[in-house]
C-alpha positions as CSV (number, residue, x, y, z in Angstrom):
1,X,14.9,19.3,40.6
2,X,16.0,16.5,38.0
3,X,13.8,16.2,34.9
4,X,13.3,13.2,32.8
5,X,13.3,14.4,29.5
6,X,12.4,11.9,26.4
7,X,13.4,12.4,23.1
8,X,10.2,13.1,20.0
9,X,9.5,9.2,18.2
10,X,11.7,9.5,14.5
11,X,10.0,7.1,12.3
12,X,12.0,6.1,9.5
13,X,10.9,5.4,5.8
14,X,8.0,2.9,5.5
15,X,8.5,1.6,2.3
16,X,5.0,0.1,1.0
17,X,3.4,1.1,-2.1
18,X,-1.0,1.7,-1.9
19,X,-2.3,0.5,-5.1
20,X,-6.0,0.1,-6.3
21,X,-7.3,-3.6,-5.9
22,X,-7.3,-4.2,-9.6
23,X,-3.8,-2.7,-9.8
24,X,-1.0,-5.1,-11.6
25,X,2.7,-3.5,-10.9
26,X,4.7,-5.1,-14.2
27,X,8.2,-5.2,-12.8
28,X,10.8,-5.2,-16.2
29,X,13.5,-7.7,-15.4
30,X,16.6,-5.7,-16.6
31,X,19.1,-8.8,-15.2
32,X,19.4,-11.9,-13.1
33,X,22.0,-13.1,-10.8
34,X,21.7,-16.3,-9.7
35,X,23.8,-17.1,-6.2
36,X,26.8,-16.0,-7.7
37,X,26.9,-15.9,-11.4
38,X,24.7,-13.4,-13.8
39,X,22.5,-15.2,-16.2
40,X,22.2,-14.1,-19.8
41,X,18.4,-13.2,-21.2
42,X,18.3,-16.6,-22.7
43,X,18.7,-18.3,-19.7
44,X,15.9,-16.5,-17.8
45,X,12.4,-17.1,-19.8
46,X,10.6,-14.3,-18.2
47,X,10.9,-10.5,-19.5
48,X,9.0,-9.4,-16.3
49,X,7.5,-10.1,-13.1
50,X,3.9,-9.1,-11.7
51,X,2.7,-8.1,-8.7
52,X,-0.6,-7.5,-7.5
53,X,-2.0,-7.4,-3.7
54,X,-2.6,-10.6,-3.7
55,X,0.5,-12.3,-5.1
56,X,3.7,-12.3,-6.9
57,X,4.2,-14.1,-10.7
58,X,7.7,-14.8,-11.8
59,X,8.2,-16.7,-14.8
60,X,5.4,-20.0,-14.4
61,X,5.6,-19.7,-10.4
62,X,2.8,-17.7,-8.6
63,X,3.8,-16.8,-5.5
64,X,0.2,-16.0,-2.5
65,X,1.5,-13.2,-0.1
66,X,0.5,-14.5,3.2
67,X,2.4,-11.6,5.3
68,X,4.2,-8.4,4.7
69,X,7.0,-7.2,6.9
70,X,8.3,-3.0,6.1
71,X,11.4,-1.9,6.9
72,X,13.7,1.1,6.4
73,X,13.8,0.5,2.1
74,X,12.7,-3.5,2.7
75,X,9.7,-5.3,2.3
76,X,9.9,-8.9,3.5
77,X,6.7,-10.8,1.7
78,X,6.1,-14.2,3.3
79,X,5.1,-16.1,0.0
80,X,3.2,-19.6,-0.5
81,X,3.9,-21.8,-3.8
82,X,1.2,-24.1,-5.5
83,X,2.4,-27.2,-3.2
84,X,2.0,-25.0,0.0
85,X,5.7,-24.4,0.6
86,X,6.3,-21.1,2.2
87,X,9.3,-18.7,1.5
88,X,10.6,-15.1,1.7
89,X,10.2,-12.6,-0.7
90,X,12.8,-9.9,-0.2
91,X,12.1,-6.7,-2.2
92,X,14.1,-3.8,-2.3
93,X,13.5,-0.4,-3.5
94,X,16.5,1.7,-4.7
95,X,17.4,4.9,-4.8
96,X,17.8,4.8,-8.3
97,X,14.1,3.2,-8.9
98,X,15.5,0.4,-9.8
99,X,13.5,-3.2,-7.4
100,X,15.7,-5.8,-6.5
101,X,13.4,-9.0,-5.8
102,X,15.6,-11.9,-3.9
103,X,14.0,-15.1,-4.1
104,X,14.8,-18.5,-3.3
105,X,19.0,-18.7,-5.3
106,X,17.6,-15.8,-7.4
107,X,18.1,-12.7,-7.5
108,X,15.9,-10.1,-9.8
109,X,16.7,-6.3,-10.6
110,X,13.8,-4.7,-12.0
111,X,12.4,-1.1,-12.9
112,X,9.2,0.0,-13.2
113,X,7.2,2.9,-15.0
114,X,5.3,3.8,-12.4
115,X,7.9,2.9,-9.2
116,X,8.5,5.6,-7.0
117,X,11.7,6.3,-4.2
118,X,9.2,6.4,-1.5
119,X,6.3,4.1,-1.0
120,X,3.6,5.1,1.6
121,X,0.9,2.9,3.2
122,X,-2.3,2.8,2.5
123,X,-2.7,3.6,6.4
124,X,0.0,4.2,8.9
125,X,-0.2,2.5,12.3
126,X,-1.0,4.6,15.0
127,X,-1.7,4.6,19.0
128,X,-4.1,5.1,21.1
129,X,-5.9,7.4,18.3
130,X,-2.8,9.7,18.1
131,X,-0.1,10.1,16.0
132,X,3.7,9.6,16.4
133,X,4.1,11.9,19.5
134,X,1.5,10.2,21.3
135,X,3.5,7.5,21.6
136,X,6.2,9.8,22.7
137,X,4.1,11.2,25.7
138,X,3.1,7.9,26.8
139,X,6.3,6.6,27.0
140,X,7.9,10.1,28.8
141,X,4.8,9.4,31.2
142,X,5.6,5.4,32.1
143,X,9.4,6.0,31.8
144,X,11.1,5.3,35.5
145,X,14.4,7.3,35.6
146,X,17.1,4.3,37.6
147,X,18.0,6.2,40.9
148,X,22.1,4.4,40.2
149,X,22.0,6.6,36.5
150,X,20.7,9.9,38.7
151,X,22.9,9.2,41.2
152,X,25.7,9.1,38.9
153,X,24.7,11.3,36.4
154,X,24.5,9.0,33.5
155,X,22.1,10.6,30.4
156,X,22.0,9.8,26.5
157,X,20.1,8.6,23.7
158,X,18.8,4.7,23.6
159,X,18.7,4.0,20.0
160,X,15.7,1.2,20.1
161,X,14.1,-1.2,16.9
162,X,10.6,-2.7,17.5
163,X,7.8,-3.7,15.5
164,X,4.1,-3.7,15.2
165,X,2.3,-7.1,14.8
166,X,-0.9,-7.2,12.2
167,X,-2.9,-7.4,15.8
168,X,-1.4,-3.8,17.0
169,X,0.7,-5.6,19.1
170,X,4.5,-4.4,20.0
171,X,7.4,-7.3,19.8
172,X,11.4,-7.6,18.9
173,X,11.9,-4.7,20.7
174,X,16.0,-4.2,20.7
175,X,18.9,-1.8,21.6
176,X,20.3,-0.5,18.2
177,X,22.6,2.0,20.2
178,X,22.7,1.8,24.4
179,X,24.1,4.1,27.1
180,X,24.4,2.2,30.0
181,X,22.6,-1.1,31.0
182,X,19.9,0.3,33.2
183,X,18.9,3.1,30.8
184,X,18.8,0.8,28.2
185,X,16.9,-1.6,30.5
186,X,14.2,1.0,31.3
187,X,13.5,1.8,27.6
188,X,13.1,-1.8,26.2
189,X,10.8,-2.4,29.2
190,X,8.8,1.1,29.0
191,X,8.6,0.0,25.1
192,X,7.8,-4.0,25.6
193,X,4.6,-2.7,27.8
194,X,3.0,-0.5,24.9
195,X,-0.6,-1.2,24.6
196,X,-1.7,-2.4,21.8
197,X,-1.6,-0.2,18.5
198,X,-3.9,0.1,15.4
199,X,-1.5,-1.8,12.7
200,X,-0.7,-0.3,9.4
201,X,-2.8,-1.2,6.2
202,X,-1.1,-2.1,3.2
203,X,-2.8,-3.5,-0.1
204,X,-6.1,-3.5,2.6
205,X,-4.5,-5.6,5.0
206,X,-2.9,-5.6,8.3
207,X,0.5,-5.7,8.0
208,X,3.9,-5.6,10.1
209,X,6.0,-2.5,10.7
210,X,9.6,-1.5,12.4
211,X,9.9,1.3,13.3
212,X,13.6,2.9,14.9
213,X,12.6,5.0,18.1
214,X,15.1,7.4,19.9
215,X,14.8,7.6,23.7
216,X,16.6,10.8,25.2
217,X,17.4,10.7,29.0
218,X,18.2,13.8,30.2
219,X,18.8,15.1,33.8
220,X,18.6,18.8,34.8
C-alpha cells in the first residue's frame, strides 16, 4: 500500500523585536551611504535614529508605521510621511548586531545597545489553536497524492514561501524549490486553501509573516 508521507512545517527566523509600549530603541548611526557614495558625519545631521511601535524618526522626518512585513532577517515597515506619502522601510538585522535601515536613496547602518541577533514576536501566529505541526497534519490530511506521480513513481521535497495576512489569512504562496509540476501543483493548492490563521502580534498589532514550508511526498 502507497503512503503519502508529508514533511514536519520548518519555520525560519521571525525577526521582530517585543518591546514595552513606552520603549524608544536609539539606533547609533555608525555610517551613511547614500545610492552609491558614503557620506562623511558632516554631511548627515543626525547621530541616531529612533524607533518606537508607533514610528520611525530620522534626522527631522517622522516616519507612522502603517504595516509590518517579517522575513527570514527582514522587516519591511510600510511608513507614512507628514504629507501622507507612503514608503518602505527596509530594516535589516545582522549577524554582527549591527541594523541596516534602507530608506528612500539612503541607506543607514546602525548598532544598538540593547539589539539582539534574534528578535521574537510578541506573539507567533498560529492555526487552528495549534502550533507549527498542526499545520503539518492538516495539510498531510487535505494533500491529494496525483495518480501520473504514483504511477510513475515521482517523490521529493516542494520547497514552498507563503505568508500570513494581519486577518489570519494565507496569500503569495510560491514554489521556492519544485519536483515535478503536479506535486508542486498539489502543495500550492493544499497551501492556498488554509483556513484562516490567528496572525502574529508585533509591537500589539497584527502583523504579516513568511514563513518557508517543506512539503515531503513520499511513496512506500
Amino acid at each position: 500500500m502507497k503512503q503519502i508521507i508529508i514533511g514536519i512545517v520548518l519555520f525560519y527566523g521571525l525577526i521582530c523585536n517585543a518591546q514595552p509600549s513606552e520603549q524608544i530603541d536609539t539606533l547609533k548611526i555608525k555610517s551613511v551611504i547614500y545610492q552609491s557614495d558614503t557620506l562623511i558625519k558632516e554631511n548627515w545631521p543626525a547621530e541616531a535614529i529612533f524607533k518606537s511601535k508607533s514610528d520611525f524618526h530620522i534626522g527631522n522626518m517622522k516616519l507612522e508605521i502603517a504595516d509590518i512585513l517579517a522575513e527570514n532577517n527582514y522587516i519591511f515597515y510600510i511608513v507614512s510621511d507628514s504629507n501622507g506619502n507612503f514608503n518602505t522601510l527596509e530594516y535589516i538585522i545582522n549577524k554582527s548586531g549591527t541594523i541596516n535601515i534602507k530608506f528612500s536613496d539612503y541607506e543607514f547602518v546602525c548598532y544598538t545597545k540593547n539589539q539582539t541577533k534574534t528578535v521574537v514576536l510578541d506573539a507567533n501566529p498560529s492555526f487552528m489553536g495549534g502550533d507549527a505541526n498542526a499545520f503539518a497534519v492538516w495539510v498531510n490530511q487535505s494533500l491529494v497524492y496525483p495518480e501520473l506521480a504514483k504511477e510513475n513513481g515521482v517523490q521529493g521535497r516542494v520547497i514552498l514561501e507563503f505568508t500570513i495576512n494581519t486577518d489570519g489569512s494565507v496569500s503569495d504562496v510560491s514554489v521556492l524549490s519544485g519536483v515535478d509540476p503536479s506535486l508542486d501543483q498539489e502543495a500550492v493548492r493544499v497551501v492556498s486553501s488554509s483556513p484562516k490563521w490567528t496572525p502574529g502580534i508585533l509591537d500589539g498589532r497584527p502583523i504579516r509573516v513568511t514563513y518557508t514550508f517543506p512539503c515531503v511526498f513520499q511513496l512506500r
